[in-house]
Every structure is written in structure tokens, then in C-alpha cells.
PALUM-610048 format. One record per residue (C-alpha): y, x, z; residue in three letters; residue number from 0. Coordinates in steps of 0.1 Angstrom, whole numbers, plus 2048, in hexadecimal, padded with zeros to 3 digits. Each point is the difference from the previous one (the first is absolute). Example, Ala and Ser with C-alpha at 12.3 -4.5 7.8 and 13.67 -1.06 7.14 Angstrom:
{site {7D3; 87B; 84E}; "ala"; 0};
{site {822; 80E; 7F9}; "ser"; 1};
This chain:
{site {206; BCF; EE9}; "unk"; 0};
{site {7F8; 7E3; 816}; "unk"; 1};
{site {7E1; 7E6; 7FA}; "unk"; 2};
{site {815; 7E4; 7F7}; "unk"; 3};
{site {815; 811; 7ED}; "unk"; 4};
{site {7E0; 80A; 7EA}; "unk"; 5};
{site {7F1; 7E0; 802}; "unk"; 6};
{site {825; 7EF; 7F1}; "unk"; 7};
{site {7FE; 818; 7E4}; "unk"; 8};
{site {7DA; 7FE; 7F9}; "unk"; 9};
{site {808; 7D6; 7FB}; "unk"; 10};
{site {81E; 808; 7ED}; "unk"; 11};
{site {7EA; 818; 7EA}; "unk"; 12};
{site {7E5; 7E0; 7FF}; "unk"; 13};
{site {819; 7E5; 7F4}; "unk"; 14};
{site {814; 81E; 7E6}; "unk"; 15};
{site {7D7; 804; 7F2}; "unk"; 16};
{site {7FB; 7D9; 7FC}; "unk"; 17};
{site {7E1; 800; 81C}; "unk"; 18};
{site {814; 7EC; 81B}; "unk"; 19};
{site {81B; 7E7; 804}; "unk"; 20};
{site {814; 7E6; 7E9}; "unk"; 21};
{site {7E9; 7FE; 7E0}; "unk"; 22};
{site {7E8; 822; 80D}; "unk"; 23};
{site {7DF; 7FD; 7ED}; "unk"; 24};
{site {7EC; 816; 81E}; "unk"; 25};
{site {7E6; 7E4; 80F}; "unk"; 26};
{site {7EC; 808; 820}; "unk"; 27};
{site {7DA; 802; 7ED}; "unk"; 28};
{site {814; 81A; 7E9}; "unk"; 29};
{site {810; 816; 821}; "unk"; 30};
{site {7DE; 7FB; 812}; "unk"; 31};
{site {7F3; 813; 7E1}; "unk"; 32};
{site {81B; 81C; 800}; "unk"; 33};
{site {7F9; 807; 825}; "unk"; 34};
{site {7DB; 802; 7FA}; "unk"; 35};
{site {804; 81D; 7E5}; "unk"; 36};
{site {81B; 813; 817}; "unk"; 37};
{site {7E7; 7FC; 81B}; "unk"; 38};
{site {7E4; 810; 7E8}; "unk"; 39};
{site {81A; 81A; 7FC}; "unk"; 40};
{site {803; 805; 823}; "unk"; 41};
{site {7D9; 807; 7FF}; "unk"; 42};
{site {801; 818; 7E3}; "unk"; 43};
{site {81F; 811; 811}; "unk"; 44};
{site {7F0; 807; 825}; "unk"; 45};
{site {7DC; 80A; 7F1}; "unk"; 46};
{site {814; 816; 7ED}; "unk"; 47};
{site {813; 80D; 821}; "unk"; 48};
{site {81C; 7FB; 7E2}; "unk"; 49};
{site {826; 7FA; 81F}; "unk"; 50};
{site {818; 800; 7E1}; "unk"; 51};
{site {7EA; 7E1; 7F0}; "unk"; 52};
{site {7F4; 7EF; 825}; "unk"; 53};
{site {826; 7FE; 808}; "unk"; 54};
{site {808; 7F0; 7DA}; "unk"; 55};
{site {7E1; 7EA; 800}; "unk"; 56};
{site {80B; 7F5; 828}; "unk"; 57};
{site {825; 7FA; 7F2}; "unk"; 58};
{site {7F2; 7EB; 7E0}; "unk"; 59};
{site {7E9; 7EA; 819}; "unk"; 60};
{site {81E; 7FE; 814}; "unk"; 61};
{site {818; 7EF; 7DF}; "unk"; 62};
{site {7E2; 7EA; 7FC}; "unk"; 63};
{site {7FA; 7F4; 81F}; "unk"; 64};
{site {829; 7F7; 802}; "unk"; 65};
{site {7FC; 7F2; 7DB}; "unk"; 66};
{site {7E8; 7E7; 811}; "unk"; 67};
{site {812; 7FB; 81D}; "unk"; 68};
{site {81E; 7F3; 7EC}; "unk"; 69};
{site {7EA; 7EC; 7EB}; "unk"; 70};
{site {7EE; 7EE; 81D}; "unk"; 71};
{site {825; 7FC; 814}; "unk"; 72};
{site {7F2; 813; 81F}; "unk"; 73};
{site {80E; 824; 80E}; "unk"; 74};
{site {7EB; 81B; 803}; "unk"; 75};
{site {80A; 801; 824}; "unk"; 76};
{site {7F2; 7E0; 807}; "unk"; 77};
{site {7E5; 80B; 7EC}; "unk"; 78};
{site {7F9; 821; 819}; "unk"; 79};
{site {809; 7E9; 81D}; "unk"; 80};
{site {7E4; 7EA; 7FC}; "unk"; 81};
{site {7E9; 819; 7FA}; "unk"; 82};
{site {80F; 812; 81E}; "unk"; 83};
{site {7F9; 7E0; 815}; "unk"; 84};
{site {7D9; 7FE; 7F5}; "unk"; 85};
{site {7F7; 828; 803}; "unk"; 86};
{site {813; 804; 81D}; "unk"; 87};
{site {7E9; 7EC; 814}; "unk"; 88};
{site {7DF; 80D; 7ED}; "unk"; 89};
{site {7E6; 815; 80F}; "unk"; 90};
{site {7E6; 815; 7EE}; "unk"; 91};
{site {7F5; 82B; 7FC}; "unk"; 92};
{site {804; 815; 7E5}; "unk"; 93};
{site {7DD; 80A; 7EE}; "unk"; 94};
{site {802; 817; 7E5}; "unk"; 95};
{site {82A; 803; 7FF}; "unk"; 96};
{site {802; 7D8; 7FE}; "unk"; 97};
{site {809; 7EB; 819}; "unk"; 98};
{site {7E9; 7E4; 803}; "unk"; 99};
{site {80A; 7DB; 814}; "unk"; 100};
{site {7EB; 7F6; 816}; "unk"; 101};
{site {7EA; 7E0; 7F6}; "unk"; 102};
């Protein structure tokens, strides 16, 4: 299956649940709030060392973060683009596992 193909059935799954398009009901605070518990999920799911649930809590962040895009009319491409375009250029180490910018 290719990305866009996902992506075109993930919106039509959106507009079908009432979260996006003509008279959708989602609003960015209330998608900003979804991601943040799939997120949490995420957490749980790696402490646990749990690859069924990180792969389901990556794919939920995923439908959030493209529930949000539509709401905000941006692509998530231009959305990885311009991050692309700052941490492409940024320096820093890793301590500890994380990588950390330079000041």
C-alpha cells in the first residue's frame, strides 16, 4: 500500500467519523489533545518493550497528526519539510541516547 494512498483513506475515514471536513466537529485544541495521549501511549508501549502496541500507538499518532494537518490546511509534507530544513542544518552530540542542539 502506498503512503498516499493511506493518507486518502485515513481523511476519508476523518470526514466518514465527523472529525474533518464539511460540518467535522474535530477542532485543533481537541486533536492536539488526542496526540498527546497516543504519545503517552507511545511511552507506556516502549517502557514496556510492548512492538505490537508501539506500532498501534505510532499508527494512532500518525491519524492524529493528519487529523490536524487537515484542520490547519497544511500537508504533513510541508510539515516534515520544514522541519527537515531547520534540523538539517543543526549541530549538537548525543548525551544519554538524546541528541542535544547546540546552544
Amino acid at each position: 500500500m502506498s503512503y498516499q494512498y493511506i493518507e486518502n483513506e485515513i481523511e476519508i475515514w476523518g470526514i466518514e467519523k465527523g472529525i474533518i471536513g464539511p460540518g467535522g466537529f474535530g477542532t485543533a485544541a481537541s486533536q492536539a489533545k488526542k496526540t498527546a495521549e497516543e504519545v503517552e501511549e507511545l511511552v507506556n508501549a516502549v517502557c514496556a518493550d510492548n512492538k505490537a502496541e508501539i506500532i498501534d500507538a505510532i499508527g494512532d499518532i500518525g491519524v492524529t497528526l493528519l487529523m490536524q494537518c487537515h484542520i490547519q490546511g497544511v500537508t504533513f509534507t510541508e510539515c516534515l519539510e520544514a522541519a527537515h530544513a531547520v534540523i538539517s542544518k543543526r549541530k549538537g552530540k548525543m548525551v544519554d541516547g538524546v541528541f542535544v542542539k547546540d546552544a
